[in-house]
N, C-alpha and C positions, 0 to 999 in steps of 0.2 A: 180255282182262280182267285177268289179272295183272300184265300191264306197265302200263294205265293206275292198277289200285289200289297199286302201287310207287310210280308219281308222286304220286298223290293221296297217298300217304303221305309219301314225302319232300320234298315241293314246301313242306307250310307248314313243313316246318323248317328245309329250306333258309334260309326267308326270318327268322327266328326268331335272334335274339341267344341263348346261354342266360343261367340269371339267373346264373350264379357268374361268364362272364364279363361281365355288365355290371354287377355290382358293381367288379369288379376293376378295370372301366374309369373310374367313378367314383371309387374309392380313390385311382387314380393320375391323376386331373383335380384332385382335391382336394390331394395331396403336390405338385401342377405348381403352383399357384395360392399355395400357405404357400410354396415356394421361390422365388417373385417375391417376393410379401410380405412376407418378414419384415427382406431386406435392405435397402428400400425404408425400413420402419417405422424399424430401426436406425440406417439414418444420419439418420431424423428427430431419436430423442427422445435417441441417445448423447451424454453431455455428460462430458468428462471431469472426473476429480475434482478438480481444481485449478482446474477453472474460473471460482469465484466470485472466486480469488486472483489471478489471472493481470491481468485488468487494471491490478489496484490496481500491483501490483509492476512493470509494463510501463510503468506514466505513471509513476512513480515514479523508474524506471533512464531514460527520457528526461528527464525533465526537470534529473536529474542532469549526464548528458551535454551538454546543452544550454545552452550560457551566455546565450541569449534567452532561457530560461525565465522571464521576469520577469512583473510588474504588467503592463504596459501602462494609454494614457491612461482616463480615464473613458469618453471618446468611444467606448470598446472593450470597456467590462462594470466596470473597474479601481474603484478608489475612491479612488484615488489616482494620481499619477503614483509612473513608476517604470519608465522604459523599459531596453534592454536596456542603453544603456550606464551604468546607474546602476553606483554604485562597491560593493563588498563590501571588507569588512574583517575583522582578526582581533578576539574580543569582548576581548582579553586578551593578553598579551605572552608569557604564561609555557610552560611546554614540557605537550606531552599527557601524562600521567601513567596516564591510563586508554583507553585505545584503546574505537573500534566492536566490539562482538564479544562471545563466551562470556567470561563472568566471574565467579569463586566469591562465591557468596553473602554480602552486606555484612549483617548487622544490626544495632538499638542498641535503645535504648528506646522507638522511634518506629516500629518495626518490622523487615521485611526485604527484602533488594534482590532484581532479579528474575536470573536467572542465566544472562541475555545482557542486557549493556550496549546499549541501543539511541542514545544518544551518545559525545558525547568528554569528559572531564574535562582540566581544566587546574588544576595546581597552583598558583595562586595565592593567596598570602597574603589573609585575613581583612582586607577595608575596602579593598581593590585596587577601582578601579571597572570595573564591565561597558558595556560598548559594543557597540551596537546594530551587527550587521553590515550592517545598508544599510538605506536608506530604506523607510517602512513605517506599518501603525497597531496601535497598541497594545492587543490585546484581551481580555489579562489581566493581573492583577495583586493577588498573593495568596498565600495557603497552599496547597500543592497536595500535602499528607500527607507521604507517605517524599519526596517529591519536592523538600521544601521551599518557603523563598519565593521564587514566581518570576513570568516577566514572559514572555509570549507575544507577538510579533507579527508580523502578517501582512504577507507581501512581494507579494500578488497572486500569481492563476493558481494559487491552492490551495496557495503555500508560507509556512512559517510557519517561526519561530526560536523555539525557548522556551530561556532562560535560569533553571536548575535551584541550588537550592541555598544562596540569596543568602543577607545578613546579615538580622538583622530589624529593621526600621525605616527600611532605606536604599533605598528605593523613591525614585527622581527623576521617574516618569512614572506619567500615568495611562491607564486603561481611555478609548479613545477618541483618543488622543493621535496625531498624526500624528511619526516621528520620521524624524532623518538615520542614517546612518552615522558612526557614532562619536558619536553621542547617549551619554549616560551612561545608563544604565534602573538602575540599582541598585548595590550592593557585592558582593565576593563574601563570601559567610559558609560557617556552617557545620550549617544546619538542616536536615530529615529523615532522610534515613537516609545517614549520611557517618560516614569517619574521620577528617577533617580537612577544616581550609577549601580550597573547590576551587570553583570552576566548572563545572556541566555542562549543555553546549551539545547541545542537540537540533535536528536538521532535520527536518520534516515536509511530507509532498505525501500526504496521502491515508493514508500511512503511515509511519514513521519509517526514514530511509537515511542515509547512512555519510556524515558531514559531512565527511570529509576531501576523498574526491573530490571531491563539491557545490563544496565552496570550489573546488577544486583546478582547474574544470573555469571557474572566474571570477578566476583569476589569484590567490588567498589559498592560502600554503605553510600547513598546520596543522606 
């Protein structure tokens, strides 16, 4: 009788988990389950911080490098022609004065500059004419504040020339205008925020990049 009431007593515990370890066994099923998860989750939603920027400056530095970065026909999106061997040219003869890059702050009565140049200036004399660096259409033309009077146009594939600074009244083209290379589009002056009459030629793809190379990379020495 005591050996069967030994088993009768040990037998359902045998069979018996306790509760402290089948908590413990669920605590460490649950830490198994967040250590699959959460690496999983991470590489879903991680987006680094420069992310939104990174394209823009990516099509930006190709299209730079790229001397096909052109228009192409209509037949291809374009609105003009402007294929890859279209010609590029300098808008001005005179030497750079003001390079791409950090530059001390300009102001006058018009206001004040921003303190990285995102073009190039050229020193050229008041009533010099601006020319168009390669074929294109013309989609602005006007005041554009410190920026003065200027003349925007689009080369296709998202690049654009803007011509910063001009005289006032010496506008030769208009909004809509289809032009060449070596088109006159204005004079140079000396309106917005300037210390002198100068030119300043802008490149844009999306975002504004360093026209030297651009040119540099389609056979134009700035």
């Amino acid at each position: 009788m005591t050996y069967l009431t030994m088993l009768l007593r040990r037998g359902p515990q045998a069979s018996v988990t306790p509760i402290g370890t089948r908590r413990r066994m669920r605590s460490a099923r649950s830490l198994l389950g967040i250590a699959i998860a959460v690496p999983a989750l991470v590489g879903i939603v991680a987006v680094p911080a420069h992310g939104a920027g990174a394209p823009l400056a990516a099509a930006a530095v190709a299209a730079a490098e790229s001397p096909s970065q052109n228009a192409g026909p209509a037949s291809g999106g374009g609105n003009y022609m402007h294929d890859a061997d279209a010609p590029w040219i300098r808008p001005v003869t005179a030497r750079v004065t003001s390079p791409y890059g950090p530059r001390n702050v300009i102001c006058n009565s018009v206001g004040c500059s921003n303190t990285f140049h995102d073009g190039v200036d050229f020193g050229s004399p008041c009533g010099t004419p601006i020319k168009a660096i390669s074929p294109g259409r013309v989609t602005f033309v006007g005041n554009a504040g410190s920026f003065g009077e200027r003349v925007i146009i689009d080369h296709g594939s998202g690049v654009e020339s803007l011509y910063g600074h001009a005289q006032t009244g010496s506008f030769q083209v208009s909004v809509g205008q289809l032009v060449k290379a070596g088109t006159v589009v204005a004079n140079v002056g000396a309106t917005g925020v300037v210390t002198g009459c100068h030119l300043d030629l802008k490149i844009r793809i999306s975002v504004f990049i360093d026209p030297g190379p651009f040119l540099a990379a389609r056979g134009v020495t700035l």
